[in-house]
Residue frames as qw, qx, qy, qz and C-alpha x, y, z in Angstrom:
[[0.320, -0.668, -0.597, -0.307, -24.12, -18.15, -5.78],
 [0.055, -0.467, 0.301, -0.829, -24.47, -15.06, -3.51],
 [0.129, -0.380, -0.688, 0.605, -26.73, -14.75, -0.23],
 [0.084, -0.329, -0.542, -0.768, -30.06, -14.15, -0.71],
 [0.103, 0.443, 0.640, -0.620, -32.63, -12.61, 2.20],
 [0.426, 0.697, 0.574, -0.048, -36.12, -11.91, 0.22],
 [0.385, 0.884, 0.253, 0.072, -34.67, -10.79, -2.49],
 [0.098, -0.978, 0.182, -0.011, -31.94, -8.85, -1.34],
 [0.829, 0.300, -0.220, 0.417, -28.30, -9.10, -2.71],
 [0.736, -0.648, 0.125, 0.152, -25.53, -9.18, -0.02],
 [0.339, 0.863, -0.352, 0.125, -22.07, -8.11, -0.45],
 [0.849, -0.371, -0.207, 0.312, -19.37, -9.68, 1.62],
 [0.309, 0.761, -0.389, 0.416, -16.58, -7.46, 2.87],
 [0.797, -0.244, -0.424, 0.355, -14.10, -8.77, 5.30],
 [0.150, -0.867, -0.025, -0.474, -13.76, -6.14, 7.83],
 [0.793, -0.438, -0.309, 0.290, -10.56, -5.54, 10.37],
 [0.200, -0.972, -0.101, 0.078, -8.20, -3.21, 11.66],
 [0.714, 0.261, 0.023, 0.649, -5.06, -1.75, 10.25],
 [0.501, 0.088, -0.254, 0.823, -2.85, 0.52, 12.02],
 [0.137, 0.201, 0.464, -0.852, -5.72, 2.21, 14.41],
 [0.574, 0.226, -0.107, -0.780, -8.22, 2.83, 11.51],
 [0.724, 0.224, 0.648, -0.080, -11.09, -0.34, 10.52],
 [0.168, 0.327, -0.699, -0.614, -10.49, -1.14, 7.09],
 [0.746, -0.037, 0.657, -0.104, -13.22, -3.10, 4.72],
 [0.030, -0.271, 0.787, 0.553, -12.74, -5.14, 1.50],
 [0.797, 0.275, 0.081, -0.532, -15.09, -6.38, -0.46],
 [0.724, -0.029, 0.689, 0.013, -14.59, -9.95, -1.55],
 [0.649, 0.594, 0.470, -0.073, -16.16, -9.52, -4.83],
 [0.387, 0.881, 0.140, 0.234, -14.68, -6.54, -6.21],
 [0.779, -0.160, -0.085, 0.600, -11.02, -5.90, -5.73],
 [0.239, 0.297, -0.007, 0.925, -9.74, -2.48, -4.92],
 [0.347, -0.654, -0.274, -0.614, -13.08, -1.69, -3.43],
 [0.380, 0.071, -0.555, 0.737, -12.45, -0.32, 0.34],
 [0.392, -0.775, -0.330, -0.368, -13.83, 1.41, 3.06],
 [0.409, 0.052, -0.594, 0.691, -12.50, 2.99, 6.55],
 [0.358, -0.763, -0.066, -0.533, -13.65, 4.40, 9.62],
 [0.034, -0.653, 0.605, -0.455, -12.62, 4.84, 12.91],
 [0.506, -0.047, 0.807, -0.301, -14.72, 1.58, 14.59],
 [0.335, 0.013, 0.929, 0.155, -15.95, -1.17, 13.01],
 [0.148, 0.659, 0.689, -0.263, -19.38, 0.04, 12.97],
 [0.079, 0.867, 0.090, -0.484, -18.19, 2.94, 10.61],
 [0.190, -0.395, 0.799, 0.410, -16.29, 1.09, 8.60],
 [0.263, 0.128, 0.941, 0.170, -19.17, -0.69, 7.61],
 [0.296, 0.841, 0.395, -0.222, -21.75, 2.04, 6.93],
 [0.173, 0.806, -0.274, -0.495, -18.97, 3.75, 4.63],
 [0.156, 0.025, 0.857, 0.490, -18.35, 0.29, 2.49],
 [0.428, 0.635, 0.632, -0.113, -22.24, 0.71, 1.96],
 [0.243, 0.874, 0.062, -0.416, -22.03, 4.26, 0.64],
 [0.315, -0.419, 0.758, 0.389, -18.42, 2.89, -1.15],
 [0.385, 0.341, 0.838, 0.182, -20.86, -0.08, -2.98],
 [0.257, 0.785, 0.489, -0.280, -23.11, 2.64, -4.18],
 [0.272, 0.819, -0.329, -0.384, -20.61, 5.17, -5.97],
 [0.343, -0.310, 0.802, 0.378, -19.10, 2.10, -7.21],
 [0.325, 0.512, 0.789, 0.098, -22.10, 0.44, -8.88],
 [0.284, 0.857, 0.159, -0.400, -22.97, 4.30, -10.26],
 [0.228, -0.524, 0.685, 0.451, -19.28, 4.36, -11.76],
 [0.311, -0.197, 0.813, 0.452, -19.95, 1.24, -13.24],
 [0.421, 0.646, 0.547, -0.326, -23.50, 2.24, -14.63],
 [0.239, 0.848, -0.123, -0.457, -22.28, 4.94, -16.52],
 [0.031, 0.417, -0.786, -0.455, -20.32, 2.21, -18.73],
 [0.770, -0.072, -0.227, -0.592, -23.22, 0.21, -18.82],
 [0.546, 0.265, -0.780, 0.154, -21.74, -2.16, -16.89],
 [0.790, -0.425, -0.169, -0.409, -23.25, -3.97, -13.60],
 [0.448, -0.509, 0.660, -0.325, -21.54, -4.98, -9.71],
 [0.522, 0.139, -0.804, -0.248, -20.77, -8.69, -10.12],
 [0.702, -0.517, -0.335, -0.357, -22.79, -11.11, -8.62],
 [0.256, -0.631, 0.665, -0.306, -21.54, -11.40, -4.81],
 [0.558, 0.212, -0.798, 0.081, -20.15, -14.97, -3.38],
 [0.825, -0.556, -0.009, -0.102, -20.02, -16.87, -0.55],
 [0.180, -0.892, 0.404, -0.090, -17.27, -16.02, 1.51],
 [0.767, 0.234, -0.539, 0.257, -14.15, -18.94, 1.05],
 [0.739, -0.561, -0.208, 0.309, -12.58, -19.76, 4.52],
 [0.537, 0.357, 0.034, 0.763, -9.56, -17.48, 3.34],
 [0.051, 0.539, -0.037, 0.840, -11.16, -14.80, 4.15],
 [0.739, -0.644, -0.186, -0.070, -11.97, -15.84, 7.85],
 [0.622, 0.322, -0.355, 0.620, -8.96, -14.52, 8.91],
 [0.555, -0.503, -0.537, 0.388, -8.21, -14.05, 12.75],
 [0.195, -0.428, -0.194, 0.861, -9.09, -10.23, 13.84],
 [0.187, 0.090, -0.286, -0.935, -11.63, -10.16, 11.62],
 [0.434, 0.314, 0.712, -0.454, -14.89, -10.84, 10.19],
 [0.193, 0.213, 0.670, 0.684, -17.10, -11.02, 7.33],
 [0.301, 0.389, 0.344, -0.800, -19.67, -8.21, 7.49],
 [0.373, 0.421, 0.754, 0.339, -22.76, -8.76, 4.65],
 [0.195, 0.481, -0.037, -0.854, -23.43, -4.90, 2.94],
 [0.484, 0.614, 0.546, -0.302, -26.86, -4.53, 1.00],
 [0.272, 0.357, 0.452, 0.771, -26.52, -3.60, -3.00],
 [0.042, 0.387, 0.115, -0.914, -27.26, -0.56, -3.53],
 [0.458, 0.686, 0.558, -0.087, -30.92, 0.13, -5.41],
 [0.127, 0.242, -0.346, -0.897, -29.85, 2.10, -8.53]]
């Protein structure tokens, strides 16, 4: 069961820093990344990331899986778990 705020489906990515540059991951959807130079930039390019992903998979007719609640795993020290909005297609 994802995270649900009226309506609105919540990604998890676990956001931290690797070798100068922020790096996030999405939980849900393996391979799916983001970077930027602070945290805060990292996380507004996993949004735009979620979006050409979910388009990608449109065009097979195929649909972002539902997101999770984060597992302690990914609460690893020097990070966090940022929550990025689906993208309205």
């Amino acid at each position: 069961m994802g995270i649900y705020l009226k309506g609105l489906e919540l990604y998890p990515a676990r956001v931290h820093c690797e070798g100068g540059f922020y790096q996030a991951d999405f939980i849900d959807i393996p391979h799916c990344r983001a970077y930027g130079s602070s945290a805060i930039e990292a996380e507004v390019a996993a949004a735009e990331v979620l979006q050409q992903h979910a388009k990608m998979l449109g065009r097979y007719g195929r649909h972002l899986p539902l997101p999770s609640i984060p597992a302690r795993e990914h609460r690893l020290p020097d990070s966090y778990v940022a929550f990025i909005p689906a993208p309205a297609i």
